[in-house]
N, C-alpha and C positions, 0 to 999 in steps of 0.2 A: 277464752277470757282469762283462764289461770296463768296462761304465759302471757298476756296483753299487761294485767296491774303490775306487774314487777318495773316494768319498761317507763311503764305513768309515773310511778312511783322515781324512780331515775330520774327521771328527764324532769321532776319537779310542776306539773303538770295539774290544775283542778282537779279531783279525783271526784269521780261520781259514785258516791255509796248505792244509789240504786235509781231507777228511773224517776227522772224527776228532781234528781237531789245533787248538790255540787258542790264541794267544800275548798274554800279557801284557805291557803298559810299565808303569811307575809314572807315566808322565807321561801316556800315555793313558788309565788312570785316574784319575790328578786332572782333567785337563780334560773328562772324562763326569761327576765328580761334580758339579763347577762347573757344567756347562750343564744338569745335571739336578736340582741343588739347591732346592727351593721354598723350603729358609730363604732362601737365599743373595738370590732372584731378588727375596722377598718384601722382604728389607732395603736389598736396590737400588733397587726401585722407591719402600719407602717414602721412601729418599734425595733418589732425584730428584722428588717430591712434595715434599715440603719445602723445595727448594732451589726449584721454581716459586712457593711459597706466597712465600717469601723477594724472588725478584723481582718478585712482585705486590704486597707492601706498599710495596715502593721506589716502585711509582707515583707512592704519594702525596704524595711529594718533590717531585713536578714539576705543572705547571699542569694543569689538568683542562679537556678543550674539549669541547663538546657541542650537539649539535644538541636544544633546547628547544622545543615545542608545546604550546599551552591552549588549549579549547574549550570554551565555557561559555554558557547557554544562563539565562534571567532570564525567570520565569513575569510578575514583574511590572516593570517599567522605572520609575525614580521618575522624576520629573517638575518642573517649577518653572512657577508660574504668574506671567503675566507679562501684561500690559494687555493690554487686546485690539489696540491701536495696533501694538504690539512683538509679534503674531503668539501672543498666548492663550497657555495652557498651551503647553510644549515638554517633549517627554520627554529625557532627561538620559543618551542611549544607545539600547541596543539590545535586540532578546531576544538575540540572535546578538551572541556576544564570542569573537575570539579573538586568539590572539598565536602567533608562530611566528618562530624566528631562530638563527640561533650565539651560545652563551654560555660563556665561561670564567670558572672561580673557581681559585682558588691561595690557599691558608694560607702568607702568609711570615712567619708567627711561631707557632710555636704551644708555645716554652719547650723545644722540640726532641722533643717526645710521639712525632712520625710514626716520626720516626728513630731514637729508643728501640726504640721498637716493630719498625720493621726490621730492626733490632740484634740483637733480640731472636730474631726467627725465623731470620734467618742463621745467629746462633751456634746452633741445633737442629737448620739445616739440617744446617751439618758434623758436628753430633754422630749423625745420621743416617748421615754420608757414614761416616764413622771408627765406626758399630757394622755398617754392611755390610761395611767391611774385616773386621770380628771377627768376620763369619760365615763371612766367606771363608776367613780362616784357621781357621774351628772345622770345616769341610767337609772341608779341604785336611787339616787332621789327620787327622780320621774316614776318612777315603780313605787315607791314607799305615796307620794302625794295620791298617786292612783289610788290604791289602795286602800289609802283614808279614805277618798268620796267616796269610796263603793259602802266603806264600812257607817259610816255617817249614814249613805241612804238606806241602808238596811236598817239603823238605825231610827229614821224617821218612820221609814215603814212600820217597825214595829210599834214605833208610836203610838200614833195614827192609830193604826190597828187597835190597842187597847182601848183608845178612845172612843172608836166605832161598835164596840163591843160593848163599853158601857153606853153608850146612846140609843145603843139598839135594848140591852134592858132595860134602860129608862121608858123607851116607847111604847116598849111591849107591859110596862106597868102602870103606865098612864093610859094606855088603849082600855087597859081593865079597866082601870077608873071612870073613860070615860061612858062603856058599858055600864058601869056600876051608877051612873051617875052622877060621880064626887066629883068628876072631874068634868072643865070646860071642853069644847070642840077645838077651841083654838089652840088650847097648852098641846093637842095631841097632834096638831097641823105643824106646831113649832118643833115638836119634838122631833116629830118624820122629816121638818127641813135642815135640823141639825143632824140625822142621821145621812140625809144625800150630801149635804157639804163636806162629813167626813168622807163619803165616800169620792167624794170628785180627789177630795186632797189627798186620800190614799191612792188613787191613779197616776195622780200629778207623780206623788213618790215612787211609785212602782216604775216610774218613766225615767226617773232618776236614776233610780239602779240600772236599767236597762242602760244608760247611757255611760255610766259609769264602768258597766259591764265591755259595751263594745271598746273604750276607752282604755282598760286594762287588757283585752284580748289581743287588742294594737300592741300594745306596747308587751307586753311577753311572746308575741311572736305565732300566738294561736291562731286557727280560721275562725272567723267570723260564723257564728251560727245562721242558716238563713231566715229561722224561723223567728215570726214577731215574738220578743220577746215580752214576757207578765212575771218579773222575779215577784217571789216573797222571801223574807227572810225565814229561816228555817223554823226559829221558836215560834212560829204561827200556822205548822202544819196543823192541820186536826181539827184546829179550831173553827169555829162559825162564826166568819162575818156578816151574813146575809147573803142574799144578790153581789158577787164581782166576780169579777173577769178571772175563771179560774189560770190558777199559780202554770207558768212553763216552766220555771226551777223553783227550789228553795235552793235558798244558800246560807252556807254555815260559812261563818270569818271566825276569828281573833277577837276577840272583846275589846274594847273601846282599853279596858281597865287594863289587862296583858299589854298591850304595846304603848301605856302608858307609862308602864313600869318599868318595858325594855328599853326605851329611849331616856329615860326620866336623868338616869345619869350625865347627861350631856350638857344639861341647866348648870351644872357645875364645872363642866370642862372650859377652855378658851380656844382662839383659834391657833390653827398652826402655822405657826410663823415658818416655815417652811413646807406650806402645800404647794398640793401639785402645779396648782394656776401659777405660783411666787415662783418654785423651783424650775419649774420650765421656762422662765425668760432668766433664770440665773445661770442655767447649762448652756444656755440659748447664747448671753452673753458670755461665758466662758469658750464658746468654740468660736466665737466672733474672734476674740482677743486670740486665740491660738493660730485660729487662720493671717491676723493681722501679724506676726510675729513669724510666721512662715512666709508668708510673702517676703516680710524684711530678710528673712533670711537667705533668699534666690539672688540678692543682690551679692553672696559671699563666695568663696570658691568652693570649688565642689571636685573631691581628690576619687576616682575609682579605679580596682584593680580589675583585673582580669584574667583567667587562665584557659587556654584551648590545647585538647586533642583530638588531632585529625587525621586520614585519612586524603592524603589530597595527589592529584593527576594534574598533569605531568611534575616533573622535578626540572623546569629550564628545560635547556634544548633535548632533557631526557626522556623520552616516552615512557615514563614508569611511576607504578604510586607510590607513596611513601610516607612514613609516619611524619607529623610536624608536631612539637608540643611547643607552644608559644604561652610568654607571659605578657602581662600589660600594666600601664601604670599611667593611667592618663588625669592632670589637672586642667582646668575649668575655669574662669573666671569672667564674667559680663564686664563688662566696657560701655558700652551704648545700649539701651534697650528703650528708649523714647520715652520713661520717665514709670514704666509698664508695675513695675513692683513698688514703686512707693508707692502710686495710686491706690492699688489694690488694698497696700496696709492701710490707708489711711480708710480706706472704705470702710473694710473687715470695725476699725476700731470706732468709726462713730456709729456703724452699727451695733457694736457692742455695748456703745453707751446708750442707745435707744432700747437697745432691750433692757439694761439693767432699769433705765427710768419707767419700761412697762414694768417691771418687778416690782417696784416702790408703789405705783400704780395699782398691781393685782395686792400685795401685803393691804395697803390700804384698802380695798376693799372687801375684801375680805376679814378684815377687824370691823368694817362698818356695819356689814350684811350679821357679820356672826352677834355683835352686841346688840342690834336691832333685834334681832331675833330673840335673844335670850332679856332685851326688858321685855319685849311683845309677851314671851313667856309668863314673867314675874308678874303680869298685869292680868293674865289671862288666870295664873294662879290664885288671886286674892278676890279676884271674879269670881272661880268657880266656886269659893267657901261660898258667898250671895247669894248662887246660884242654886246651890243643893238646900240651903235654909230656903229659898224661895220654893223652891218643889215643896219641901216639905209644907209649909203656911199653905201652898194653893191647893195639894191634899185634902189638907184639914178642911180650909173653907168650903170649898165642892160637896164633903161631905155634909158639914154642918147648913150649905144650902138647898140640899137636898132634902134633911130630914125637917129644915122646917118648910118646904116645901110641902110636902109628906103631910104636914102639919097644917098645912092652909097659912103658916105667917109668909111666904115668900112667894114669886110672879116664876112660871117657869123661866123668865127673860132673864132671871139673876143665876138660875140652876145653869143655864145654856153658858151665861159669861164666865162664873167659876172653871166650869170643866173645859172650855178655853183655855181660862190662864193658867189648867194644870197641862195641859198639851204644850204652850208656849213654855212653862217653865222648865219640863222637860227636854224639850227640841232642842231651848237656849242651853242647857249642859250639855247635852250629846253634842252640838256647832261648836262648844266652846274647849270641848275635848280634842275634837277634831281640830281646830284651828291651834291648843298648844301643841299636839304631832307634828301638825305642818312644820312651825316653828322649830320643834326639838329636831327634825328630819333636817332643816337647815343646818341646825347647828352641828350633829350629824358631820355632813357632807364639806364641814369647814371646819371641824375637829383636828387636834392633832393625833388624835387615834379617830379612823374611821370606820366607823361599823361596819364588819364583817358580814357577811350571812354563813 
């Protein structure tokens, strides 16, 4: 076990403090979804593919050196006839021809085609490079949304839970009552059916987690537990609900409050006018335009030199090898090619104009999505002031329906509905916390700086 945590620890991993118990980070989270993401891994590699295809066209920029060999072999050898004084017929060769030597050739003109074309796959590299950013940031959300429900129904849970806690002393002090006889049969009937309805609804919750739970195991890349799961949030070890389904984990998160704080700066950022989604159909349309522009260029001349030494058999009618060093100097120029290159360019460049129009496309949406989200915020904000005074009043009332309960001025039906709407007013903060995350996680993922982990 002493060499196992180090490795959990690494690999960013739930970490089990002891049986039974599992604690979540948001940060150990994103970095499990990131190294277990096949989008992510798949848009990396297709990146660095493209960015190798990119330096292998550069090659052709530069001189090309080669080690050249021919073997050639002549059923008939021609011949020159020649007086019989001067040695009769002579064959003009060999059956056996070969040559063998270092030869380089180099295009130093070719209207600039090579490097269009370089151009071209460069700018697709980065568009490659900048659509694996966008998966990373499409992962990094997916992983942060997770992580809010799980954090929300742990949330409810504990809810819940305190609620059932006071329902369950309320009935065990109305039970005395109604041994004592101050109290009715019915208020203690009502009371015990307010204590199973919290418990139905803390199932319900507990279900929630679990699914939250398999739902984040997915997406960070872990096995699936096979066993049914029963979460409870952790701040409710120890405690006494009664009769439930005992806990298969506690789980400890991040507080609601903590990652409200770490994302909170984003309410103030805007979008980035050149994210990944924008900048990937403007690379996109830059290697269009390069390719269009090399194409035109194939219709130009094209000047290449060349140098060889060799090794080559026979020398003419002489059976012997001998060195050859040759130069070259050969131009190029199309005449007819059925219309082959202008087509292409013109292809290359209404594609370029379709990607730049998905550009203007992705820019706008992404101003749509990020400002949407940041008023959702601003509304969710001025909610939750409502919302914390609402706890606070539904507090108070609960209590003050309890003690005149207590008192005989109140029906337990009034006690039962108070400590409801402190349940609902609670619940309604914690959903409303969770739903400004969501949001701030949007805004996030369509920031001009994107959160890191």
């Amino acid at each position: 076990m002493k060499n196992i945590l180090p490795v959990i620890l690494l690999l960013g991993l739930p970490v089990r403090a002891a049986a039974g118990d599992a604690a979540f980070t948001l940060a150990s989270v994103e970095s499990s979804a990131l190294a277990s993401s096949k989008v992510f891994k798949s848009a990396r590699d297709e990146a660095e593919a493209a960015a190798a295809s990119a330096k292998s066209a550069r090659s052709a920029l530069y001189p090309k050196v080669l080690l050249e060999g021919q073997l050639k072999y002549l059923e008939v050898v021609p011949f020159i006839a020649m007086p019989a004084a001067l040695g009769g017929h002579r064959p003009m060769g060999d059956n056996w021809n070969y040559s063998a030597g270092p030869a380089a050739y180099w295009t130093i003109f070719d209207y600039g085609a090579v490097k269009k074309y370089y151009e071209s796959l460069r700018h697709t590299a980065q568009s490659k490079a900048v659509g694996a950013e966008h998966a990373r940031r499409r992962v990094l959300f997916e992983a942060r949304t997770a992580y809010f429900r799980l954090r929300l129904a742990l949330e409810k849970v504990y809810l819940i839970g305190d609620n059932l806690q006071l329902a369950l002393a309320q009935l065990k002090d109305i039970s005395f009552s109604v041994k004592a006889g101050s109290r009715s049969r019915l208020d203690e009937l009502m009371a015990s059916q307010e204590v199973l309805a919290r418990r139905r609804d803390l199932l319900k919750a507990r279900n929630d987690i679990s699914d939250a739970l398999r739902d984040l195991s997915f997406i960070t890349g872990a096995a699936q537990d096979p066993r049914p799961q029963a979460p409870l949030d952790a701040r409710m070890k120890d405690k006494n609900y009664g009769v439930i389904e005992p806990a298969g984990d506690y789980i400890t998160a991040d507080t609601l409050e903590s990652l409200l704080s770490k994302f909170a700066a984003y309410s103030a950022s805007g979008p980035d006018p050149a994210g990944p989604s924008i900048k990937a159909f403007e690379e996109l349309a830059a290697a269009y335009r390069s390719a269009s522009a090399g194409a035109g260029a194939e219709r130009g001349p094209k000047l290449q030199i060349s140098a060889k030494s060799s090794l080559d058999y026979p020398n003419g009618p002489n059976l012997y090898s001998f060195n050859q060093n040759t130069a070259g100097l050969s131009l190029s120029l199309p005449l007819f090619e059925g219309g082959k290159s202008s087509l292409k360019a013109r292809e290359s460049s209404l594609a370029a104009d379709a990607a730049l129009e998905r550009s203007v496309e992705a820019r706008n949406i992404v101003e749509r999505d990020f400002y949407k989200a940041r008023d959702a915020f601003m509304r969710l904000d001025v909610q939750q002031k409502i919302n914390i005074e609402a706890v606070d009043r539904a507090g108070e009332a609960a209590e003050l329906a309890y003690g005149a309960y207590k008192a005989g001025g109140a029906t337990y039906l009034e006690v039962e509905n108070a400590n409801l709407r402190v349940l609902s007013a609670k619940t309604t903060v914690a959903s409303a916390t969770a739903e400004m995350l969501y949001q701030l996680a949007v805004m996030a993922s369509l920031a001009k700086e994107g959160y890191r982990p």
